[in-house]
Backbone atoms as SQL, in Angstrom:
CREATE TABLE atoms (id INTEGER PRIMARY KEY, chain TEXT, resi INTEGER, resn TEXT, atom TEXT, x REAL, y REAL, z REAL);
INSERT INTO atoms VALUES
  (1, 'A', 1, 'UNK', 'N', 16.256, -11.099, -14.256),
  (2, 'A', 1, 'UNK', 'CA', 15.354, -10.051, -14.677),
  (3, 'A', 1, 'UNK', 'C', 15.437, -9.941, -16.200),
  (4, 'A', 2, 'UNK', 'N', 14.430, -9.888, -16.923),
  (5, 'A', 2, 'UNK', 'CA', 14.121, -9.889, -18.480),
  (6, 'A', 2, 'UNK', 'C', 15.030, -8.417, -18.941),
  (7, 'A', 3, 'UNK', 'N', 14.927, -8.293, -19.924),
  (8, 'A', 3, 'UNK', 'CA', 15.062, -7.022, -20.612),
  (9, 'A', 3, 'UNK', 'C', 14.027, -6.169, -20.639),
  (10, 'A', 4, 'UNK', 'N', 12.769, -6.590, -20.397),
  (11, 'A', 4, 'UNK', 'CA', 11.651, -6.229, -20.333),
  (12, 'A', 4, 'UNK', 'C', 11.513, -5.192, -19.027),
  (13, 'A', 5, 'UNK', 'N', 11.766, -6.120, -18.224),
  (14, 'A', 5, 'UNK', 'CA', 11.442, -5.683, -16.644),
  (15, 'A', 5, 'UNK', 'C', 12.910, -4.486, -16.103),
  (16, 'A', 6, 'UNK', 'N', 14.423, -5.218, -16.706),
  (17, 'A', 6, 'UNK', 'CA', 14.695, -3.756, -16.294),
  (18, 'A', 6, 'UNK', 'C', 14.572, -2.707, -17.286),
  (19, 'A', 7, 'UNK', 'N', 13.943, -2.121, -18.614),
  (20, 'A', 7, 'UNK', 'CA', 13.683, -1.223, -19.017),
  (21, 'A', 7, 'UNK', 'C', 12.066, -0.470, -18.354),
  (22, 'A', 8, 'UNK', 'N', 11.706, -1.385, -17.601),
  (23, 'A', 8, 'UNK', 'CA', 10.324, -0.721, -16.554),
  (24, 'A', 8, 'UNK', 'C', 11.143, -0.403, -15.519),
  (25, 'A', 9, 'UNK', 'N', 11.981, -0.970, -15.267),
  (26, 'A', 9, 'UNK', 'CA', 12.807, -0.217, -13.649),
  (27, 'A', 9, 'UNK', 'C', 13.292, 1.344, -13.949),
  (28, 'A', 10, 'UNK', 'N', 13.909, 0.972, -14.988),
  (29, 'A', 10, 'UNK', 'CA', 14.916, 2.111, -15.248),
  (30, 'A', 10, 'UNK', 'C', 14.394, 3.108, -15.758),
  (31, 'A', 11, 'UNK', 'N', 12.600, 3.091, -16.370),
  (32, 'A', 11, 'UNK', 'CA', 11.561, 4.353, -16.963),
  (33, 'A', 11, 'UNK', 'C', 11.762, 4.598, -15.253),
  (34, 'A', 12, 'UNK', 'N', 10.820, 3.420, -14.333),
  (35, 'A', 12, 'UNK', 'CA', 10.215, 4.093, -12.612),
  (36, 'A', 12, 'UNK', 'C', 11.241, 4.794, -12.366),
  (37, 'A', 13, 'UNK', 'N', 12.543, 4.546, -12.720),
  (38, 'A', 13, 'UNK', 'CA', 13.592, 5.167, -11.494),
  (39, 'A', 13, 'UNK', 'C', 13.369, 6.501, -12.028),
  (40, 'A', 14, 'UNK', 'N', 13.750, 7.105, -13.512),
  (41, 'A', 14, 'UNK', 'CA', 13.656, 8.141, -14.057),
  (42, 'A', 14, 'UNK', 'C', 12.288, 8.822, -13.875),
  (43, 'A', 15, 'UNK', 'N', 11.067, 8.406, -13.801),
  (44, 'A', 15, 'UNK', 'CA', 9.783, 9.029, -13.384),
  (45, 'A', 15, 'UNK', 'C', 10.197, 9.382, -11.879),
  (46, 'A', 16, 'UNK', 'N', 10.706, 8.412, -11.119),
  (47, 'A', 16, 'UNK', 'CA', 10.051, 8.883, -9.552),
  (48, 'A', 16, 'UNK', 'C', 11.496, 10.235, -9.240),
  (49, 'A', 17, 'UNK', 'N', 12.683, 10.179, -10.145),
  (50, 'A', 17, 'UNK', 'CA', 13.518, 11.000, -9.972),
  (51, 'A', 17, 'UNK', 'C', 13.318, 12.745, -10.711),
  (52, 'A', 18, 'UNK', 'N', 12.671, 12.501, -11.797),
  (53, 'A', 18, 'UNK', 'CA', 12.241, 13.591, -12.069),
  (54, 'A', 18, 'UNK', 'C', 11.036, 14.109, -11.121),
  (55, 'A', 19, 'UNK', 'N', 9.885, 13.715, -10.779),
  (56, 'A', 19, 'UNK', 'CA', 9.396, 13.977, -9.787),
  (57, 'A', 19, 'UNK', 'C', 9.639, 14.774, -8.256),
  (58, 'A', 20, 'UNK', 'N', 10.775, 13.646, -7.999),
  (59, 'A', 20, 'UNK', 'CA', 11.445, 14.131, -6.420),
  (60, 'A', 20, 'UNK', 'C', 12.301, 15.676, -7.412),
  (61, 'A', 21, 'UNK', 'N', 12.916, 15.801, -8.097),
  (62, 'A', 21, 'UNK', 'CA', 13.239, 17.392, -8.483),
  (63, 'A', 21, 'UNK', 'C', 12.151, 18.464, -8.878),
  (64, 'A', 22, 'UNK', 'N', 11.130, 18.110, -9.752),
  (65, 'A', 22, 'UNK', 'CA', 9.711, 18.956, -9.472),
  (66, 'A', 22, 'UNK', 'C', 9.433, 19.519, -8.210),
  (67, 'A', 23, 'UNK', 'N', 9.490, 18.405, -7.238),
  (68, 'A', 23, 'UNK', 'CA', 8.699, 18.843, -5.931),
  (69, 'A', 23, 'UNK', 'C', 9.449, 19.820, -5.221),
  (70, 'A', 24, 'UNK', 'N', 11.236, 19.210, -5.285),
  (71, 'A', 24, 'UNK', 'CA', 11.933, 20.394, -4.654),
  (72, 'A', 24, 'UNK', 'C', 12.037, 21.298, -5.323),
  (73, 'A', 25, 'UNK', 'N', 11.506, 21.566, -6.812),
  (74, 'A', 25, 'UNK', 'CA', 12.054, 23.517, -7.254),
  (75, 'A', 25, 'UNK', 'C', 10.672, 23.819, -6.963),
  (76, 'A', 26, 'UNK', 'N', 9.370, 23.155, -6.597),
  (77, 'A', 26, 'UNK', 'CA', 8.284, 23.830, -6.070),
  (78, 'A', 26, 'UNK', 'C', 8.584, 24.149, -4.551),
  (79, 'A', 27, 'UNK', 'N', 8.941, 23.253, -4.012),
  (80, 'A', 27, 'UNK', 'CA', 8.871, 23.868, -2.254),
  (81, 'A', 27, 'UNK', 'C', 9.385, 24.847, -2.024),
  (82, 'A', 28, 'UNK', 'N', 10.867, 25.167, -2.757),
  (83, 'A', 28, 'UNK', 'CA', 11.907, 26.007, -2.357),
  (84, 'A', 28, 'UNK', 'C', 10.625, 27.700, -2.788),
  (85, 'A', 29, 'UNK', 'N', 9.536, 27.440, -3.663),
  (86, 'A', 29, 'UNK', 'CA', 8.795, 28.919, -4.277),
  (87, 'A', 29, 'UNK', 'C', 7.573, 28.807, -3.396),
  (88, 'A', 30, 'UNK', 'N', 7.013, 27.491, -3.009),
  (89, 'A', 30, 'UNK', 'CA', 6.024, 27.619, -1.938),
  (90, 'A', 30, 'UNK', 'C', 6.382, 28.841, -0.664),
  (91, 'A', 31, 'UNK', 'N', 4.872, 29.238, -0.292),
  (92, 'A', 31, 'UNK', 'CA', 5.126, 30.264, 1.050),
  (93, 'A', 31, 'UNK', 'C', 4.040, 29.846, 2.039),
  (94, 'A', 32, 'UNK', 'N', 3.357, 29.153, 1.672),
  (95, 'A', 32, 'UNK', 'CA', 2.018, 28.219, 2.535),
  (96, 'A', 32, 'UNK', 'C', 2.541, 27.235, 3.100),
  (97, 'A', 33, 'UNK', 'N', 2.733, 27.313, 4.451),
  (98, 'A', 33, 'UNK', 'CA', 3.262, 26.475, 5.049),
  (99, 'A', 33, 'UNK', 'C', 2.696, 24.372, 4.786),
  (100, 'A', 34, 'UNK', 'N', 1.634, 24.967, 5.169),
  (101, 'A', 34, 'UNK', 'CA', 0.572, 23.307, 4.692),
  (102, 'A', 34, 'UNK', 'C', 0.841, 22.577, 3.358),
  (103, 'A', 35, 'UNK', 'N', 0.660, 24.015, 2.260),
  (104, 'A', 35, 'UNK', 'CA', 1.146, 23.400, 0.994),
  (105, 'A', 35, 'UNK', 'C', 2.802, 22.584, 0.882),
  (106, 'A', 36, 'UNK', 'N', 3.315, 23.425, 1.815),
  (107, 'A', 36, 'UNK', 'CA', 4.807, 23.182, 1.221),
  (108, 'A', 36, 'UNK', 'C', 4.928, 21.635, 1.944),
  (109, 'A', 37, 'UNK', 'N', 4.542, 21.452, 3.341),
  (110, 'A', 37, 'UNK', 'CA', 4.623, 20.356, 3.611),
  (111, 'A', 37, 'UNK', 'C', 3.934, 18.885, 3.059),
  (112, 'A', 38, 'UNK', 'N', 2.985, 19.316, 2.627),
  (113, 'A', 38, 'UNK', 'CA', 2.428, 18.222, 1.656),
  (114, 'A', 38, 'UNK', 'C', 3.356, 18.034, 0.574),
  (115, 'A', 39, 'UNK', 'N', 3.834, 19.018, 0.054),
  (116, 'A', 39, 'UNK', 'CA', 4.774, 18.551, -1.630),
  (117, 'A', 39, 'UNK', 'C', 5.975, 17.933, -0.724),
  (118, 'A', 40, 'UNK', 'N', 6.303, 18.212, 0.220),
  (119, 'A', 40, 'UNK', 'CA', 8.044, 17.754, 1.064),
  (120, 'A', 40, 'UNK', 'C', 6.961, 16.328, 0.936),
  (121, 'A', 41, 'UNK', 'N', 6.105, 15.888, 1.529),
  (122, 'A', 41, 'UNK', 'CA', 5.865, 14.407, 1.624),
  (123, 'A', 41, 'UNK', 'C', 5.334, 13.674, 0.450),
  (124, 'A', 42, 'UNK', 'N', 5.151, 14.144, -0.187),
  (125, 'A', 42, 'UNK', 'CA', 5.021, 13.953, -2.008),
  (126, 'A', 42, 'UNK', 'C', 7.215, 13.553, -2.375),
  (127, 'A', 43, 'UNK', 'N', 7.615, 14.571, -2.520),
  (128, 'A', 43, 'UNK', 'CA', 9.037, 14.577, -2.450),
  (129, 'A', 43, 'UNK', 'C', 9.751, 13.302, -1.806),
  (130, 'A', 44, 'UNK', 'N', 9.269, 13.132, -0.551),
  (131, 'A', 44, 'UNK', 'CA', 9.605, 12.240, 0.059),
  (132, 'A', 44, 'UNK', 'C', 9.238, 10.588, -0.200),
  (133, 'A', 45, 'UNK', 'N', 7.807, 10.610, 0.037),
  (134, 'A', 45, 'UNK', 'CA', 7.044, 9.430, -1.316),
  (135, 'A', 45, 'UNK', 'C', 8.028, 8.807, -2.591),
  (136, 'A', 46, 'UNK', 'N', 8.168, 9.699, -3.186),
  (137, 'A', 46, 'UNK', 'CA', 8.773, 9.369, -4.357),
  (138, 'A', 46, 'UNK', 'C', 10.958, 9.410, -4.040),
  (139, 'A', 47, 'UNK', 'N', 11.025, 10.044, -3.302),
  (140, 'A', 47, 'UNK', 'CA', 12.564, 8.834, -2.525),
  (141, 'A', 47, 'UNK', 'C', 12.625, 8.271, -2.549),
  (142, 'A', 48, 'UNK', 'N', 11.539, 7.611, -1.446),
  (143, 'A', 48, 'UNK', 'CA', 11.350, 6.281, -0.744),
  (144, 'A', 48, 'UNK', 'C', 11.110, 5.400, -2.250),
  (145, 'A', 49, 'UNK', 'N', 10.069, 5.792, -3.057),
  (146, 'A', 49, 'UNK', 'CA', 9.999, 4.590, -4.193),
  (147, 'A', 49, 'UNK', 'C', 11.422, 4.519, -5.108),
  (148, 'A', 50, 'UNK', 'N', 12.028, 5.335, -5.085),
  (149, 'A', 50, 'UNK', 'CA', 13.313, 5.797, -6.284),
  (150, 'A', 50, 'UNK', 'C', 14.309, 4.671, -5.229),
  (151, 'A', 51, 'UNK', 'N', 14.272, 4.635, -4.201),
  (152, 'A', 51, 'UNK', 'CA', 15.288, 4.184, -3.320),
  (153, 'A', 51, 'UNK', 'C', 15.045, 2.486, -3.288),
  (154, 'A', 52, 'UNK', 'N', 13.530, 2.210, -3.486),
  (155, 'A', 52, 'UNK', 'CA', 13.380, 0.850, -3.516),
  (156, 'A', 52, 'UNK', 'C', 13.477, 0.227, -4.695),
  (157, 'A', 53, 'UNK', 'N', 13.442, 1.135, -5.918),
  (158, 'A', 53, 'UNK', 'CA', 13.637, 0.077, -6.880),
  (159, 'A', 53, 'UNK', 'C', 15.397, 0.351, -7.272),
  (160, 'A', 54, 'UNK', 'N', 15.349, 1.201, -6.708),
  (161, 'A', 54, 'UNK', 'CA', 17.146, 1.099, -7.081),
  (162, 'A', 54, 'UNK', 'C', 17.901, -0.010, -6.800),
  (163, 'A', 55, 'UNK', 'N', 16.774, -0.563, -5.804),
  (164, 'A', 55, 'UNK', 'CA', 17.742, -1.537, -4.608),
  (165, 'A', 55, 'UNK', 'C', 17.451, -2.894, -5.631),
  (166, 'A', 56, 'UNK', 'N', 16.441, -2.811, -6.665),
  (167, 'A', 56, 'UNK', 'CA', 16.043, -3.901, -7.277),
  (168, 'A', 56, 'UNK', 'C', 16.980, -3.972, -8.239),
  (169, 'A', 57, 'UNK', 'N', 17.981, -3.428, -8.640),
  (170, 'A', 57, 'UNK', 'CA', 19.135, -3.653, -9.154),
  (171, 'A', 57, 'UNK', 'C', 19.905, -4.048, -8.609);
C-alpha cells in the first residue's frame, strides 16, 4: 500500500468514526421513534465501513 492510499484509509477511518459518534450523541436526544431508528442504521452503516477498512490494515 502507497503512502498515498494509507493516508486515504486513515482520513475514511477518522470520517466514518467521527460520524458513528455524531449519530450516537443524536439518538441518545432523539424521541421519534422512526427518526431514531434510521440514525441507529446510519450509525450502524458507518461501523460496518469503519470495520472494513480497518481490516485493510
Amino acid at each position: 500500500m502507497t503512502t498515498k492510499e494509507l493516508l486515504y484509509v486513515e482520513d475514511a477511518l477518522g470520517h466514518a468514526q467521527f460520524c458513528m459518534t455524531k449519530c450516537n450523541e443524536t439518538i441518545s436526544q432523539i424521541k421519534d421513534t422512526e427518526l431514531k431508528l434510521c440514525v441507529q442504521q446510519i450509525a450502524d452503516k458507518n461501523k460496518q465501513i469503519f470495520q472494513n477498512f480497518y481490516q485493510l490494515l
